[in-house]
C-alpha positions, 0 to 999 in steps of 0.5 A: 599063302592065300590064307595068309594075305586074307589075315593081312588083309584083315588086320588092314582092314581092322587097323584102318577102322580104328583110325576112321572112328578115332579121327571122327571121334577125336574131331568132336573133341577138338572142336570142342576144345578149340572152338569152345572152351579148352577145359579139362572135361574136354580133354578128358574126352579127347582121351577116352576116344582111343578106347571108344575107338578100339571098343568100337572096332572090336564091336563092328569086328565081332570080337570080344572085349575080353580079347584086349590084354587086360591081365597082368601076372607079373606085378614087377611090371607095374613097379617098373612102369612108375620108377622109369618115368619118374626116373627119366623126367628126374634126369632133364629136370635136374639137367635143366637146373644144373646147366643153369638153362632154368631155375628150380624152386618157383615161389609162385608154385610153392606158395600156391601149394602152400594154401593148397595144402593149408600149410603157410606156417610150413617150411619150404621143405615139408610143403615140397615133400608132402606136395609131391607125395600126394602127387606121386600117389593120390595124383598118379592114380587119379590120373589113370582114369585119363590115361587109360582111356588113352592106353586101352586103345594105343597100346591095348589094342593099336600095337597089337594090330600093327605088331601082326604086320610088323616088327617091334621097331616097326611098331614103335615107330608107327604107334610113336608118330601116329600118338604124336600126330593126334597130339598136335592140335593141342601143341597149335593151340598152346603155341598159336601165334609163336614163331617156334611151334615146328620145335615145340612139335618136333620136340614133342613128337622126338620125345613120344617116339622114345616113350613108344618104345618103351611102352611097347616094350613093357606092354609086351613084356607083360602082355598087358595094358596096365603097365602103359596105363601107369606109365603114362599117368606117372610120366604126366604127372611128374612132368605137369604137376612136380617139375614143371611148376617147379621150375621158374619159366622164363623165354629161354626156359621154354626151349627146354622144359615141358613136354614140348622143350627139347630136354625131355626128349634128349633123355627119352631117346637114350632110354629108348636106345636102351629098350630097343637093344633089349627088344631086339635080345629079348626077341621081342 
């Protein structure tokens, strides 16, 4: 019992290191993108601090790198992490269009991939395609260099530690809220001065709860950060560089697309009804 509460209180003692060092180094990064300039090299900073912050803490703990979940046996995993994104931004999206609460087809969007792509004798159809190719492939990849500093340090290491104290729903819940709270500057920043920030919050924090179980589910399905770094830099990628620009925005539009409408979380909470039921089976 007594060597029990020792490894409790070591795990604490771990958990709340980590998140003094990713508060620190997280508030450097959101000064500088709301008080400076809110560019992309900022917010790349912003999201290598979750993965400073765990290397940081496993330094200070004398543990070592190599204890983060860096192998993946099973390469299905990875099929699954690009398919379940893509499928659930598909959802609300085409949702969003058939209800009539937005319009698909943006020119502005179309015509700026056209130039882009150097294809403004194309068809409207080709240049979709061949944007969204290059995106799913080119744009998923590169984007993991982002996603990863995020992944090493939320699901590499931070549900690892939680999953020591609490059970897998517990642990979904507290990753999802606390994921969704270091967010919430940026969400101030995009919606300063509107009148329906709380929504656009709420809706966001809904929806990266959902994408907690998930992302719990398959990280240790698969013992593994590598799924959750895909995932995520999918789920990006689909949500603001294909569909959003995709879709004509207008004032009633932004109460449901995005990441910050309430449509995305809507479909994510019933996939991560899904997953958590098959946790609970799988006895994760």
């Amino acid at each position: 019992m007594a060597n029990q509460l020792i490894d409790r209180k070591q795990v604490w003692k771990t958990i709340f290191l980590f998140l003094g060092i990713l508060i620190s180094l997280s508030a450097i990064s959101y000064y500088a993108i709301l008080k400076l300039n809110p560019t992309s090299i900022y917010v790349g900073a912003l999201m290598m601090c979750p993965a400073l912050s765990a290397l940081a803490t496993l330094k200070i703990m004398k543990r070592p790198i190599s204890s983060l979940p860096w192998n993946l046996k099973r390469a299905k995993y990875l099929r699954l992490s690009y398919l379940i994104p893509v499928s659930y931004v598909t959802i609300a999206y085409i949702s969003i269009w058939l209800f009539g609460l937005s319009k698909a087809l943006n020119q502005n969007t179309i015509l700026e991939w056209s130039q882009e792509l150097g294809m403004e004798e194309f068809g409207i159809p080709f240049i979709i395609i061949s944007m969204v190719v290059l995106l799913s492939i080119v744009g998923v990849v590169k984007n993991m260099g982002s996603t990863l500093g995020e992944e090493i340090g939320w699901r590499g290491f931070f549900i690892y530690e939680l999953r020591k104290l609490f059970s897998f729903g517990g642990v979904s819940i507290i990753s999802g809220l606390i994921w969704s709270i270091w967010h919430w500057p940026i969400i101030l920043l995009i919606y300063k001065g509107s009148g329906n920030v709380i929504f656009h919050i709420t809706a966001f924090t809904v929806m990266v709860l959902g994408m907690s179980v998930i992302l719990a589910y398959y990280t240790f399905m698969s013992n593994s950060l590598w799924p959750s770094a895909l995932f995520h830099s999918v789920h990006n990628i689909y949500i603001q560089k294909i569909f959003t620009p995709l879709t004509s925005a207008s004032e009633r539009s932004a109460f449901w697309i995005d990441e910050y409408g309430l449509m995305l979380p809507m479909i994510t909470t019933i996939f991560a009804v899904y997953f958590w039921h098959r946790a609970k089976v799988e006895n994760l």
